[in-house]
N, C-alpha and C positions, 0 to 999 in steps of 0.2 A: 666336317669329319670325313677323311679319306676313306676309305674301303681298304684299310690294308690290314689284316689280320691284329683285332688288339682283346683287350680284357679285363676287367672292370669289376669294380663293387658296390653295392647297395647299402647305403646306410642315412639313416635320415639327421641331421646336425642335433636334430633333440637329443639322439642317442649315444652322442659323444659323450668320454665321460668329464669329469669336471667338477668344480667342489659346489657352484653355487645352485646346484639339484636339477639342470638342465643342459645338455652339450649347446655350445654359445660356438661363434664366429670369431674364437679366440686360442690363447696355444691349445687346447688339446684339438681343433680339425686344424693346425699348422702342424702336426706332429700326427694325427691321422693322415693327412697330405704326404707326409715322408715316411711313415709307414708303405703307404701306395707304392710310393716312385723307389723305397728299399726291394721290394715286392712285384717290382717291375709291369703295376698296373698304371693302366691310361687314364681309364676314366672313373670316376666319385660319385654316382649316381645317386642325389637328392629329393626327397620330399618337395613339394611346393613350398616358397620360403615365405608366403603370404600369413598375415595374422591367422592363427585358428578358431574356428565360432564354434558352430554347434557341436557338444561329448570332443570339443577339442580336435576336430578335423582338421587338416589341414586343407581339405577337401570341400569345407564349409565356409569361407573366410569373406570377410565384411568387407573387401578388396580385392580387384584383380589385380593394382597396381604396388600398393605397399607390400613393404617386407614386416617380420613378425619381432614387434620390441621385444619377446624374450628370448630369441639368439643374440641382441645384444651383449655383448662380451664386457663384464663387469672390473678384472684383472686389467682392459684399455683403458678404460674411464680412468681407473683408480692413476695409468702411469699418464693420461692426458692430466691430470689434476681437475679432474671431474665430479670425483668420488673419494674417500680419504679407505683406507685398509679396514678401519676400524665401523667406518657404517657398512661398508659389502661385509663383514664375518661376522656383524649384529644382525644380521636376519636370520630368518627360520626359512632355510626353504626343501624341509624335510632331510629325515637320516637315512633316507630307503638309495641307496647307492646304483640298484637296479632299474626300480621303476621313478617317472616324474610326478610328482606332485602337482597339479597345475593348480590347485586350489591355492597352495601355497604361492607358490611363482606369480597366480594373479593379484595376491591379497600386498605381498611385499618385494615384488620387482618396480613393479610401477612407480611404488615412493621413494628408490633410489634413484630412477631415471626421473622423476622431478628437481632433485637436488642436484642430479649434474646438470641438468635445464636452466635450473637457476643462478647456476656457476657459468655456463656457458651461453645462453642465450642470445648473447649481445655479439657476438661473433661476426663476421662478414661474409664468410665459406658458408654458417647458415642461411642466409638474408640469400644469399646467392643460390644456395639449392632449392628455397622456396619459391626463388622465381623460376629458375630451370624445371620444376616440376609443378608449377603452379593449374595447367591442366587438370591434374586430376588431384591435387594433394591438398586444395583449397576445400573443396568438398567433403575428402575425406576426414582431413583435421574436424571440418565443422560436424560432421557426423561423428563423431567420433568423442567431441567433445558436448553432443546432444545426447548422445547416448548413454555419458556416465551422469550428466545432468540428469535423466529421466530413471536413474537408478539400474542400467545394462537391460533393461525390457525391450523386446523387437520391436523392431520401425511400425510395425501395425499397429501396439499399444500404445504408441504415442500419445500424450492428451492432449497437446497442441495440431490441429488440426489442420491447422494453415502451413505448418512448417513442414508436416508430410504432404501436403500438396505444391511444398516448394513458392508459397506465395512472395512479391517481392518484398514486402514490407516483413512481413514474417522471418524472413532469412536476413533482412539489414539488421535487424533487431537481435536478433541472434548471433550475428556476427560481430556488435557492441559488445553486447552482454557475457560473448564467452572468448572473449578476446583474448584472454592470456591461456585458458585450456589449448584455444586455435594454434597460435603459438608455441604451446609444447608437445601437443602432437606432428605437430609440422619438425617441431626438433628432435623429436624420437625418430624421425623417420630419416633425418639426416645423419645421425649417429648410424643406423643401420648399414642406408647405404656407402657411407664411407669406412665402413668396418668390411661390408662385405666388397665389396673393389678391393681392398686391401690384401682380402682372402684369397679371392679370386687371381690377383697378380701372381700372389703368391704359389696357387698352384699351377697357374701358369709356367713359371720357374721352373716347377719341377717338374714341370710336360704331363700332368695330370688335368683332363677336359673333365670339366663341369657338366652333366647330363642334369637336369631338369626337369619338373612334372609341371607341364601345366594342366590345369583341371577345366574340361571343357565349361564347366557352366561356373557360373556364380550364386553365392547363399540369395534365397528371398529376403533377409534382413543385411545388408549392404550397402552401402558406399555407392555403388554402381548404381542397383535399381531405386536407391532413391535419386539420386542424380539427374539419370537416364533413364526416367521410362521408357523412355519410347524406343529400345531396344529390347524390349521384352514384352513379353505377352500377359497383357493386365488389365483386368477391369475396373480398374481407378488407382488413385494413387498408394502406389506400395500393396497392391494386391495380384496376386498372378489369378492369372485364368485357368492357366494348364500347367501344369508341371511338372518337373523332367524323374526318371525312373528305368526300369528294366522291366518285361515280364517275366514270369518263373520262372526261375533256373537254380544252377547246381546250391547255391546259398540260401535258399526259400521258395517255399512252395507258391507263396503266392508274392513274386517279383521282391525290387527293392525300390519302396516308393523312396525317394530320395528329395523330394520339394522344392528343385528348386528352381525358380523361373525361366521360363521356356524362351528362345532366343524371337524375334519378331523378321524370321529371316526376310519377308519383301522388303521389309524397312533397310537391311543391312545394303541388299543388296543394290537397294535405289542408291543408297550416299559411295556405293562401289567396295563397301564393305572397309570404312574406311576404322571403326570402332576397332573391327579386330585386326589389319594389320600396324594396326599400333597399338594394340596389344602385346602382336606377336614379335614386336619390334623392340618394347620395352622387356618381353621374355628374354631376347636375344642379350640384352646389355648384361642383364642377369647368369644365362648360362650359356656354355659352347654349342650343347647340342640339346634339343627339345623333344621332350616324350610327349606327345597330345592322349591326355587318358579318354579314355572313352569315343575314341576318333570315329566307329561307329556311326554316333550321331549326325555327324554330317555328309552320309549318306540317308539314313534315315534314322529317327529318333523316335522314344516312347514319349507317348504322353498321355498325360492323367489329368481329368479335371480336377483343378484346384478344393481341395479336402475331403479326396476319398481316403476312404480307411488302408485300403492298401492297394496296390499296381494293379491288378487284375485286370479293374476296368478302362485300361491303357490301347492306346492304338499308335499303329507306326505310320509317321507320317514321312512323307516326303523333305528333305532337309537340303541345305544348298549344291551340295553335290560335287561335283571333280572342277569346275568352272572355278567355286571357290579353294578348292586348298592350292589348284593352280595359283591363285593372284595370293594366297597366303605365303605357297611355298617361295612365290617371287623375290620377296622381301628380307628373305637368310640366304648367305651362302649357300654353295648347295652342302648335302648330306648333313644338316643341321638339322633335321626332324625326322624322329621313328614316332608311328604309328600304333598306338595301341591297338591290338584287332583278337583281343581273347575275347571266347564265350561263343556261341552257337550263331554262325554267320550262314546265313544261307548265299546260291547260288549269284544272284546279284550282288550280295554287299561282297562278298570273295572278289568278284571281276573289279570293282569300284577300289579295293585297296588294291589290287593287282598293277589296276590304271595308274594310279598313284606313284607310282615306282618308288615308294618309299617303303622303309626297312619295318615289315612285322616283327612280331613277337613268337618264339617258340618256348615254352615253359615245362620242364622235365615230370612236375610232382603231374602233370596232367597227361603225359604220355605214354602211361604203361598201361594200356589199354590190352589185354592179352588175348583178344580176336581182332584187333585189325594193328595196322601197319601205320601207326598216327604218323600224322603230318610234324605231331611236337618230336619223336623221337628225334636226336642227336643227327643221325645217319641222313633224314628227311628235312633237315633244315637248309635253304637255300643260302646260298652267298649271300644274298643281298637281306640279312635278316639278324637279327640278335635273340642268341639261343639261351635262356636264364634257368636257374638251377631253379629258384621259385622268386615269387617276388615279394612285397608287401603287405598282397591282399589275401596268399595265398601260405599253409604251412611253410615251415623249412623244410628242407628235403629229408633230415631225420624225423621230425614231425609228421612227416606225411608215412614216413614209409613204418615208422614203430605207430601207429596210429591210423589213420585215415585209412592208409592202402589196405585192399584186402590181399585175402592170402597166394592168390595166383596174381596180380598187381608186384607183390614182394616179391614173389621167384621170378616172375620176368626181371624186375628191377635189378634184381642180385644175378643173375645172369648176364644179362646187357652189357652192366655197369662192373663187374666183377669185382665185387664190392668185396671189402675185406674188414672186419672187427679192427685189427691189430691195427691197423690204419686211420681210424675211424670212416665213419659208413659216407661223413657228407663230402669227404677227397673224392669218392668215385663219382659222386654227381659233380663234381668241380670239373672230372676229368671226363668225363660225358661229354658236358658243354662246353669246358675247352679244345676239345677233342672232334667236334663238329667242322664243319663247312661254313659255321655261317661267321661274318667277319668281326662279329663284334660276340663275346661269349660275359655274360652278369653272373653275379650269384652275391645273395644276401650276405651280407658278414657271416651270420649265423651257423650258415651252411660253411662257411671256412673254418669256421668256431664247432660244428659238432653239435650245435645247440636243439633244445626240442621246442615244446608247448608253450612256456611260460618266455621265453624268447619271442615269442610272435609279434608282428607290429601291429596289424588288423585282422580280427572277422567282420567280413563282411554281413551286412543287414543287422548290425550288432550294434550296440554302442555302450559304452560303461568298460566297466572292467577292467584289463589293462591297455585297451585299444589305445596306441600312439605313444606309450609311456618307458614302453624297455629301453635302458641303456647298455649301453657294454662296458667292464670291467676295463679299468687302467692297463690292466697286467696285462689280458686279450694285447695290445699291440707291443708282441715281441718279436726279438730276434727268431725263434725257433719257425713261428708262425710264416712269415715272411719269408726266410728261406725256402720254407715249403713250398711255397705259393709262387715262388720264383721258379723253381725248379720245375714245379708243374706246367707253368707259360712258358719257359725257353723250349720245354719238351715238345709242347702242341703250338709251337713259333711265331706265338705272341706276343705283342710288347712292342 
């Protein structure tokens, strides 16, 4: 991605709308897509597209390699002859139009991607993708199909004891036995990817880049660390030693233990760090440009011994440093990855993104600070940087300000931003951030839609509730909206 002045929206595909209770990889993100390019935005900035594990993360997921069978698009199947009309509009997959069900989604998506499995299996384009992706997808299938074998319990409850230590007899054995499971998780994941290349061309077309989250770490119950120990820090098989977190800050007073296996950086860096740039290589096939969350870490990371009650007892350790995002950044294009760098960076980690010359993050709902001159405000945002209205983790920017912000927070805001009712309130943070220096401007849908609280995608250090589940209303992508949003970018001569 050039550096030439553009601007973009946040919306994660679960949040598309769509009839079967979950935005899918089907017409409604190809008509979200041309909503963008009516609207004269660039980029579509994504969730992680990885299965989701633990309260439904995306952030948690049994894979750093697979995509997630419920953005499979059920309307495809149905015109591949996959699936027939009449078993996709027999399920229940909830009437709540707003939020996802994922109880539902997990209990009855599944047994329709069995049935198109059993319809298509014999294919040759499959046979073909499982050996092009046989690296990592051979594991995963088998985990994947141990796991619903053992009734969905984490890899440390396993009762076979051998199989979580990966022994060989253990795993032929298991590879007989669950031969045909292997099989059709290997075929779920072919469906995916070739629904989502399909996607991806297509926004292509419409000159709309894919922006991407990758999540730096991986779940403890995973695909990877049962795999690969030995890229992770573990005191036997499928148990961490330490693991990864934040100390206290603005979401909790005492940090956000987060558990999840800590990386075994000597080991990486002995094999030349070869696990993650093909990683970040397979990221690439996936999207244009790549967000690395928590990028922090790889200057220095928390860590917690494995089963404390909460972060506190965390220390920051030393992490691989500029040598490696060097040999990562080598392997994209350039300008193909921004840096996540929110949250309280001291003096070194500032110089270590700085080294980087890759594009930070400025975020409005965190800059109205009404004693000092923040670095997030609009005005303070560098060229080489992406200025966002809020993001995922954080309110919309009506949320924040009828809520969060306090009362001198609000009048700087409505001052700055000359924010206007008659208008709605979330135009003037759109036009804040389009309105900046820095060459790439975000803002959640939400904040385009006006939206408050019950719109949110996550709180952090939270989990339940509605975390990951909002969608947006069909109507939301209209003519009127889009005009707006156009008129807004040509003003601040983006696009």
């Amino acid at each position: 991605m050039n550096q030439r002045r553009m601007s973009g929206i946040v919306l994660p595909i679960t949040s598309l709308p769509g009839r079967y209770g979950v935005g899918t990889m089907g017409a409604g993100a190809r008509r979200f897509i041309d909503f963008l390019h009516s609207a004269g935005q660039r980029v579509w900035q994504i969730l992680p597209l990885s299965p989701t594990g633990y309260a439904d993360s995306p952030y948690q997921s049994c894979s750093a390699w697979a995509g997630n069978p419920y953005l499979i698009d059920l309307d495809t199947l149905i015109e591949d002859g996959l699936l027939t009309r009449e078993e996709a509009d027999g399920c229940d997959f909830g009437g709540d139009p707003d939020y996802v069900d994922y109880g539902l989604i997990y209990q009855n998506r599944l047994a329709l991607l069995h049935k198109a499995y059993r319809r298509g299996k014999d294919g040759p384009a499959a046979e073909a993708f499982a050996e092009e992706h046989k690296g990592w997808l051979r594991d995963y299938a088998l985990y994947m199909a141990l796991k619903e074998h053992y009734g969905m319990i984490g890899l440390n409850k396993w009762p076979d004891k051998a199989v979580i230590a990966r022994e060989a007899a253990a795993l032929k054995k298991a590879g007989e036995t669950f031969a045909e499971e292997i099989r059709f998780h290997s075929y779920a994941q072919f469906l995916f990817f070739r629904q989502w290349k399909a996607l991806k061309a297509y926004a292509g077309e419409r000159d709309v880049l894919i922006m991407g989250d990758l999540p730096i770490y991986v779940a403890e119950d995973s695909a990877d660390v049962w795999s690969r120990p030995e890229l992770f820090q573990l005191k036997g098989p499928a148990k961490p030693s330490r693991v990864a977190g934040v100390p206290p800050d603005f979401y909790s007073a005492s940090g956000q233990l987060w558990g999840n296996p800590l990386y075994e950086w000597a080991y990486h860096e002995k094999t030349g760090y070869k696990w993650w740039k093909e990683r970040i290589r397979h990221a690439h096939a996936f999207y244009d440009v790549i967000r690395i969350d928590h990028f922090r870490g790889f200057h220095t990371y928390w860590s917690v011994a494995a089963g404390a009650k909460t972060a506190m007892a965390g220390r920051w350790v030393k992490g691989p440093g500029l040598p490696f995002v060097d040999k990562l950044a080598a392997q994209l294009p350039p300008g193909s990855l921004i840096a996540e760098d929110l949250g309280d960076l001291g003096g070194t980690v500032k110089k270590f993104f700085a080294d980087t010359g890759l594009p930070g993050m400025k975020v409005l709902v965190y800059a109205f600070d009404p004693d000092n001159d923040s670095d997030y405000l609009p005005h303070n945002a560098p060229k080489n940087s992406v200025c966002y209205t809020s993001t995922h983790d954080s309110p919309a920017f009506v949320d924040w300000l009828t809520g969060e912000a306090g009362e001198r927070e609000r009048a700087l805001a409505a001052a700055y931003l000359r924010l206007r009712e008659d208008e709605g309130l979330g135009w003037g943070a759109v036009k804040g951030a389009w309105g900046s220096p820095a060459y790439l401007a975000m803002a959640p849908f939400q904040d385009i839609l006006g939206l408050g609280k019950d719109a949110r995608i996550n709180i952090p250090a939270t989990v339940g509730g509605t975390n990951w589940r909002w969608r947006v209303r069909e109507e939301a992508l209209n003519e009127s909206v889009a005009e707006q949003l156009l008129n807004v970018t040509k003003t601040y001569k983006r696009g």
